[in-house]
N, C-alpha and C positions, 0 to 999 in steps of 0.2 A: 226285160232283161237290162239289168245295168251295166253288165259288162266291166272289166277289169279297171276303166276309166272311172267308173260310177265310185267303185270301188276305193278306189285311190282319194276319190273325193269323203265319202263315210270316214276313211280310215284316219284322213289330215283333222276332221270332228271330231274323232274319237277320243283324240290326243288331248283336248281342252276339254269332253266331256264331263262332266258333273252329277248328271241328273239319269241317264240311259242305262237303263241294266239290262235289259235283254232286249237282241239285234237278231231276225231274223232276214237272210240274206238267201234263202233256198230257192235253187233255179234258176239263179240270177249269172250264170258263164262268166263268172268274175279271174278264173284258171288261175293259173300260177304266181302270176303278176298281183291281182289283185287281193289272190292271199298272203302276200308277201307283203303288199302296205296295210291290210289287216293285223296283220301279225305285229311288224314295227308297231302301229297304234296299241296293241295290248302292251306292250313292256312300258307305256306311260299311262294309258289309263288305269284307273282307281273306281271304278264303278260296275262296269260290266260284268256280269255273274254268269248271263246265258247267251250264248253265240250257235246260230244254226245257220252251217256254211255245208249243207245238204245238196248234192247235185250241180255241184260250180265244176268238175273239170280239174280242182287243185292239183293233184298227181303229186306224185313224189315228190316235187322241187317245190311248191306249196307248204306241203306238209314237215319238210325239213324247216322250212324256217319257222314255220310255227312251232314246233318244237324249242327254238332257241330263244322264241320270245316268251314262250311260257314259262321259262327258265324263270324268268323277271317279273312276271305277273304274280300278284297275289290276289286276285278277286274273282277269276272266273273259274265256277264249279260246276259248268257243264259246256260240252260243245260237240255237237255231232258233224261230220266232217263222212258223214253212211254216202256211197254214191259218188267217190273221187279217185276212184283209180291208187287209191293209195293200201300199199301193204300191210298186215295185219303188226308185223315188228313196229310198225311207226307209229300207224292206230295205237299200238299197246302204253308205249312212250308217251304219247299224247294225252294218255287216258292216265296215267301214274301223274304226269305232272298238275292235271287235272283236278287228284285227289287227293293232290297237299293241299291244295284251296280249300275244297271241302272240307277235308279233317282240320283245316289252322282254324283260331278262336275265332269268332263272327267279330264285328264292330259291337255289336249286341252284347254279347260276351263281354268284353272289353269295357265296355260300360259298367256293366252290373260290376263286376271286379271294382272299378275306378272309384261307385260308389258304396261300395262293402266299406274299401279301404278309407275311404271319407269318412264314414260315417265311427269306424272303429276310434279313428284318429292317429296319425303318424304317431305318434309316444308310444303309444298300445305295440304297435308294430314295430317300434324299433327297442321297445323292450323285448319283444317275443324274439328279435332279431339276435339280440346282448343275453339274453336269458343263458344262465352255470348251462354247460354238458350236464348229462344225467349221470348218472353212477357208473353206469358200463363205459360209459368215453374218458371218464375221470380217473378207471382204474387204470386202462390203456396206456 
């Protein structure tokens, strides 16, 4: 058990993280405290996708701040939070901000795009951009 202090320490890594994308933390009585500098650490990391903070104790006041760090987070698209005393309205919250992560374009994505659009050539695309309306917009 790392405990809340343990916690605090991951969370201060997380902030500089690069490389970690899924952080298993289950069982570990890290309670409110410690998911409160978990949480702070998500609104700056850029890596982490999967978080299992299973059986820590969070409770309500836990899971409130997590909620307002997910707010700011765009990378993580799973987190179980089963086993903390916290309410099904909050769980739900937590689950929706969640699933903008999931649904937004991957880095993957973003790529392939980056090189469609290379390969077409900006001219291609800024004539398609400049291209006459069609006949219905022109009558308008």
């Amino acid at each position: 058990e790392i405990g809340a202090d343990g916690a605090k320490a991951i969370a201060e890594a997380l902030c500089d993280n690069t490389i970690l994308t899924e952080l298993n933390l289950a069982g570990n009585g890290i309670g409110a405290d410690g998911a409160k500098a978990i949480a702070e650490a998500l609104r700056y990391n850029a890596t982490l996708t999967t978080l299992n903070l299973y059986d820590n104790g969070i409770g309500f006041d836990g899971a409130k701040v997590m909620v307002e760090a997910l707010r700011d987070n765009t990378t993580l698209n799973f987190i179980n939070l089963e086993g903390n005393n916290i309410d099904s309205k909050l769980l739900n919250r937590i689950e929706q901000l969640v699933k903008v992560n999931t649904d937004a374009p991957t880095n993957e994505m973003v790529r392939r795009i980056t090189r469609y659009l290379q390969t077409i050539g900006s001219s291609t695309l800024l004539n398609a951009l400049l291209e006459k309306p069609n006949n219905d917009d022109a009558a308008a």
